[in-house]
Steps between C-alpha positions, in 0.01 A plus 500: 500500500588092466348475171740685266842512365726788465841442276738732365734415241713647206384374176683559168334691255486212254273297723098524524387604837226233431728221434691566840179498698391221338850243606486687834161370549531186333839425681298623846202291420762127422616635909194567631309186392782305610512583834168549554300394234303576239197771645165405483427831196792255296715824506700758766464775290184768371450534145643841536868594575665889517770515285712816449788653495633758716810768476854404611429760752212398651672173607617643842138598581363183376715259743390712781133489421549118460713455789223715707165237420348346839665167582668451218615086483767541294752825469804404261703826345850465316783617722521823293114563613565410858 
């Protein structure tokens, strides 16, 4: 599906799940707008986001459910993932 994102990333427990979506988007939105501009809605994202956090165990099964979506456009794992 071209209209979603999918990122997996180790947060520390200190930090609000909320405030990491938020620069991810905010950082992704600065990008997007300047390389293709702002969209017509004035945003890239939904009001809605899903947020959560998963076992260290379920990581494995995660990147291969990620790595697995049709025609993805970008694929980028740490070497340790690889």
């Amino acid at each position: 599906m071209p209209n979603h994102v999918h990122v997996l990333i180790e947060v520390p427990d200190t930090e609000s799940l909320d405030r990491v979506s938020g620069n991810l988007k905010s950082y992704g939105s600065r990008r997007l707008n300047k390389a293709f501009g702002t969209p017509v809605s004035g945003t890239w994202w939904t009001s809605g986001c899903s947020v959560c956090c998963k076992p260290t165990e379920s990581v494995p099964s995660l990147i291969e459910y990620m790595k697995g979506q049709h025609n993805p456009l970008v694929v980028w794992l740490a070497p340790e993932f690889e």
